[in-house]
C-alpha positions, 0 to 999 in steps of 0.5 A: 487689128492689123498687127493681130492678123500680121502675126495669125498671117507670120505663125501659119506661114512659119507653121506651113514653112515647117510642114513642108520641110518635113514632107515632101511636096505633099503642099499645095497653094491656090489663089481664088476669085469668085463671087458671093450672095449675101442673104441677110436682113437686106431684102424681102424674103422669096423675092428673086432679086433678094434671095438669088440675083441681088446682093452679089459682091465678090470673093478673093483669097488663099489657101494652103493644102496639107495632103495626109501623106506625110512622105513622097510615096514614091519611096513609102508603103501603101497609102491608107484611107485617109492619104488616098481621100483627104486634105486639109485646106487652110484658107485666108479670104476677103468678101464684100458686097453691096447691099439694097431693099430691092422692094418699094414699100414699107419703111425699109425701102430706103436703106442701103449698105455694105457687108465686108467680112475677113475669113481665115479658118480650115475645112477639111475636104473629103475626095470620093475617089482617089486623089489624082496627085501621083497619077500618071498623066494618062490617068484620070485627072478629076477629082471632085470633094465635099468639104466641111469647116469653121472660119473665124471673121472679121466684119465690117458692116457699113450702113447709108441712106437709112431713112428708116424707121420703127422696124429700125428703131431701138426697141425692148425685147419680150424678155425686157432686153434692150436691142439696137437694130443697126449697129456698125461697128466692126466686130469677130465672130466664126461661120459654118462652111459647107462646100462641094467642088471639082479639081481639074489636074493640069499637069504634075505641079499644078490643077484648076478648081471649082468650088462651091460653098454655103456659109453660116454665121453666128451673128445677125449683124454681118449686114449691120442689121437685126430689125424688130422681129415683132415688125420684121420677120427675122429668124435666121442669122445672116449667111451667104453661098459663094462659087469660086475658081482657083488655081492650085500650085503643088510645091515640090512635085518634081517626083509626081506621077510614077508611084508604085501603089498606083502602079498596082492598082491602076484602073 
C-alpha cells in the first residue's frame, strides 16, 4: 500500500514538475490544516453532540494549482473566460477523528472508534470575479470560489469497546444477502466534495485561504459501521464537512502584477 501511494505521490509531482516547465509560474502550492465532523453511524440523529459539536477530528494536506493560462500574460493575448475565472486544484490529505454514541441508552451506548481516511483527488474551483493573480497591489486582493470534485480514499476504520449487540450483530437482509455490520478492514473507495471558500492575496508570491467543504462517500463503512437498518435507522453513507486554512505559494512570480490586460480593464 505505501509503495502504491509512493508511486501515485512520484507520477503527479514528475507531471507537476513537467507543467511548470512548460508555463510560467502559472502553479501554486498550499499547506493546510483544518478540523473535520464525521457524520456517520456514530451517534443519534438531531442530537447536537452528534451532528455538529462531537465527532470533530482534524485535517492535514496539500495542494497543487494549475492556473488556465498556460503563459505569463505579461507577454500573451487577452486572457479567456476560463484563465480569468478557474483553477484546477490538485490535493493530498489525511483526516481523522475520534468517534463516540454521545447517548445513554439502547445497545450502541457502549461503542467507541476511530475513522481515518487518505484523500488525493481534484476539484475544480470556480472564481465568481476575476483572479487577482496579476493584479497589482492596490487592486483587490480577495477572491472568493466555489469548488466541485472527486477523491479517491483509503480508510482505515478502527472499532473498541463494543459491547454491542443485536443491531450489531450479523444479520440477513430482505433480499436474503448476508450483511456484517462492523467490518474494519482497511479498504478504497471515491467521495463527492463540494467546497466553497476565500483567498486573501498577500503579496505577488503568496495568499491565505479559507475553505469550507462537504464530503460525500460511496461507502457505509468509513466509521467501520453499517447497523441493521430494520433496528437501526440507516439510509445515507457516511459524510463529513470540514473548514480548513492554508497557505498558498505562487511559484515562479516574479513577473506578477503589471500585466497589460488588467491594465486595460482596471476597475
Amino acid at each position: 500500500m505505501r509503495f502504491k501511494l509512493f508511486i501515485l505521490l512520484a507520477v503527479s509531482f514528475v507531471l507537476s514538475n513537467k507543467l511548470h516547465a512548460q508555463s510560467q509560474g502559472n502553479l501554486e502550492g498550499s499547506i493546510n490544516l483544518g478540523l473535520a465532523s464525521f457524520q456517520t453511524d456514530y451517534g443519534e440523529r438531531g442530537d447536537i453532540r452528534s451532528s455538529l459539536t462531537g465527532n470533530i477530528g482534524f485535517a492535514v494536506g496539500g495542494s497543487l494549482y494549475l492556473n488556465f493560462f498556460n503563459k505569463d500574460p505579461l507577454y500573451g493575448s487577452d486572457p479567456n473566460w476560463s484563465q480569468r475565472h478557474l483553477k484546477l486544484k490538485l490535493e493530498g490529505s489525511y483526516l481523522r477523528a475520534n468517534l463516540e454514541h454521545f447517548i445513554d441508552t439502547d445497545v450502541r451506548k457502549y461503542m467507541k472508534g476511530r475513522a481515518s481516511v487518505i484523500n488525493f483527488g481534484g476539484i475544480l474551483e470556480y472564481h465568481p470575479f476575476v483572479i487577482p493573480d496579476y493584479i497589482p497591489e492596490k487592486e483587490r486582493k480577495t477572491s472568493p470560489y466555489l469548488g466541485i470534485g472527486v477523491m479517491g480514499g483509503y480508510s482505515m476504520p478502527t472499532e473498541k469497546d463494543s459491547g454491542l449487540l443485536q443491531a450489531y450483530q450479523p444479520y440477513t437482509d430482505k433480499d436474503g444477502e448476508a450483511q456484517i455490520p462492523v467490518i474494519t478492514d482497511s479498504f478504497f473507495t471515491y467521495s463527492l466534495v463540494l467546497s466553497t471558500g476565500i483567498r486573501y492575496k498577500l503579496d505577488d508570491a503568496s495568499a491565505i485561504m479559507l475553505d469550507m467543504r462537504w464530503q460525500y462517500f460511496d461507502s457505509d463503512y468509513i466509521d467501520g459501521l453499517s447497523p441493521n437498518p430494520a433496528l437501526v435507522k440507516n439510509i445515507h453513507n457516511d459524510w463529513l464537512y470540514y473548514l480548513n486554512v492554508g497557505y498558498v505559494i505562487n511559484f515562479g512570480s516574479e513577473s506578477r502584477g503589471t500585466t497589460w490586460w488588467f491594465r486595460k480593464h482596471r476597475r
